[in-house]
C-alpha positions as CSV (number, residue, x, y, z in Angstrom):
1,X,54.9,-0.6,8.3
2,X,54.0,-3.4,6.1
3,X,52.5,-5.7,8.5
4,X,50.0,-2.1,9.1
5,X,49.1,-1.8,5.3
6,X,48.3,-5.7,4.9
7,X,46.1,-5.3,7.8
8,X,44.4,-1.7,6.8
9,X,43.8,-3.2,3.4
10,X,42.3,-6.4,4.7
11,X,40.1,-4.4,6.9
12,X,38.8,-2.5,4.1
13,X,38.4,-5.1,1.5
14,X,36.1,-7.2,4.9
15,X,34.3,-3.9,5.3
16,X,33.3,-3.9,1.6
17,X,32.5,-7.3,1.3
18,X,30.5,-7.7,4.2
19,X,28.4,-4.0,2.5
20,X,27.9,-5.7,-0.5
21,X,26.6,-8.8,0.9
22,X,24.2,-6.9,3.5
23,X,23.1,-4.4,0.2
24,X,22.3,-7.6,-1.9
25,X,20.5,-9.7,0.9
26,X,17.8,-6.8,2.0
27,X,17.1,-4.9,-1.6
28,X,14.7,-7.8,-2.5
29,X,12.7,-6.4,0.0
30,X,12.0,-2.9,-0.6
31,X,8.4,-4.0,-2.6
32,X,6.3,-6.2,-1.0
33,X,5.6,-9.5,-2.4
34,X,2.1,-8.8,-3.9
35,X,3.6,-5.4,-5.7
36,X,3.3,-5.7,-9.5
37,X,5.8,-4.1,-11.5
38,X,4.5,-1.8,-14.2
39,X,6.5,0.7,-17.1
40,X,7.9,-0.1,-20.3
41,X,8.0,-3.7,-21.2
42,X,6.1,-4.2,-18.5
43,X,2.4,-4.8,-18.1
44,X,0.1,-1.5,-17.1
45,X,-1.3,-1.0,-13.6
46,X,-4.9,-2.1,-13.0
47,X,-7.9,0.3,-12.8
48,X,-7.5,2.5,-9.0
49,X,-3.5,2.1,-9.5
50,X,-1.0,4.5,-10.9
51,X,2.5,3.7,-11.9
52,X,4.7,5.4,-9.6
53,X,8.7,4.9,-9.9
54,X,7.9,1.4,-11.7
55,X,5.9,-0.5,-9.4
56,X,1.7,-0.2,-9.1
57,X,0.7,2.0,-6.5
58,X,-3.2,2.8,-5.3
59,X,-4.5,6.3,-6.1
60,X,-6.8,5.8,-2.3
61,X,-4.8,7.7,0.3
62,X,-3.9,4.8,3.5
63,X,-6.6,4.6,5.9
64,X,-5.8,5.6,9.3
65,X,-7.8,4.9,12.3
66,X,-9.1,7.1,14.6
67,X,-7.7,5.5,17.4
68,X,-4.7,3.3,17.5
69,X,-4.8,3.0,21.4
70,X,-1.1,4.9,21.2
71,X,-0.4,7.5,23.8
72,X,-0.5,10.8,21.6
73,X,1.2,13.7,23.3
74,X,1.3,17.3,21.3
């Protein structure tokens, strides 16, 4: 019985280790590396850019083309 709960808590404390160390790794990486930053104390977005959730975001909708070359079913 004890040899179970050394092992069960072992497993969980591995689990959460190895989530925090996979949380803290990729997070850097949900702005890209040109994305400036913007709110208060911070500097305010350039003219064509709105501040959106702290970060400097364009006002132009993406540009799609008209044909990727993709196979587009309905």
């Amino acid at each position: 019985m004890a040899t179970c709960t050394i092992l069960c808590s072992l497993f969980i404390l591995s689990f959460a280790i190895i989530m925090t160390f996979i949380t803290t790794q990729y997070e850097a990486f949900i702005g890209s590396p040109d994305a400036k930053e913007c709110g208060v104390d911070r500097p305010p977005c350039k003219g064509g850019e709105s501040c959106l959730n702290g970060w400097c975001v364009s006002s132009n909708p993406p540009h799609v083309p008209v044909s990727t070359g993709l196979p587009v079913y309905p």
